[in-house]
N, C-alpha and C positions, 0 to 999 in steps of 0.2 A: 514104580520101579525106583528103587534106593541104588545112593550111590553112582559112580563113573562107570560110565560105558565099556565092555569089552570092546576090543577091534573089530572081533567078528559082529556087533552089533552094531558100531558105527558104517563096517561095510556092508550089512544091511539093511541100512537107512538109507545111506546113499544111495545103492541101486534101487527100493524101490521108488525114492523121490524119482529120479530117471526114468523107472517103468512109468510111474502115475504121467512124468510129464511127457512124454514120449506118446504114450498111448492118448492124451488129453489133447496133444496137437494134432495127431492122426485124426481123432474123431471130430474137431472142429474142421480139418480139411475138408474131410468129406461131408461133412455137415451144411459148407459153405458152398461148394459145387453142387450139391444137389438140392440148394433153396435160389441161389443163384444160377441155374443153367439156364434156365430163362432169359433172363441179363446175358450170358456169357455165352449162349448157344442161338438165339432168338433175334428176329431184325424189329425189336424194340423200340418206343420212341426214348429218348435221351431222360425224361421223367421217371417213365418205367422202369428204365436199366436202374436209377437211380435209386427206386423205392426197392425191386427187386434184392440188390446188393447190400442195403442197408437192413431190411430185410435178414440175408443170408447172416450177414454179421455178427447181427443179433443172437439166430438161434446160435451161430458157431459159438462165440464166446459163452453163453448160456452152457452149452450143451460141454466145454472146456473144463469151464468151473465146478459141473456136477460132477463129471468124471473123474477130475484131480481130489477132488474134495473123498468122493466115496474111495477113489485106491489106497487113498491115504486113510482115511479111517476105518476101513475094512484091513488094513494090513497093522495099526493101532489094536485092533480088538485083537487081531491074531497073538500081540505080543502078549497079550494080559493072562 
């Protein structure tokens, strides 16, 4: 793309930055409740909560960055 941005292009970059991160924190939420409910729901020893949650963390953030990554370049290729 050549040249300065329309408004209507900068307002829809904006919104889907928003959707991407929106949707990126939803899915790590739940991502993290259900690798962690063990931990969170479980009468666990204090190691286990531990490995559990670190654990959860992990896949969350993993599963954040794939998500933000593909809305954003799935909505990249739309522009082209």
């Amino acid at each position: 793309m050549t040249g300065p941005r329309t408004q209507d292009e900068r307002d829809a970059l904006t919104i889907e930055i928003v959707f991407a991160l929106v949707t990126a924190g939803l899915l790590a939420a739940v991502l993290y409740v259900a690798v962690a409910s063990p931990a969170l729901f479980g009468d666990l020893e204090r190691a286990h909560e531990r490995a559990w949650q670190g654990a959860a963390f992990a896949v969350a953030t993993v599963g954040f960055a794939i998500r933000l990554v593909r809305a954003l370049w799935l909505f990249s290729r739309q522009r082209r």
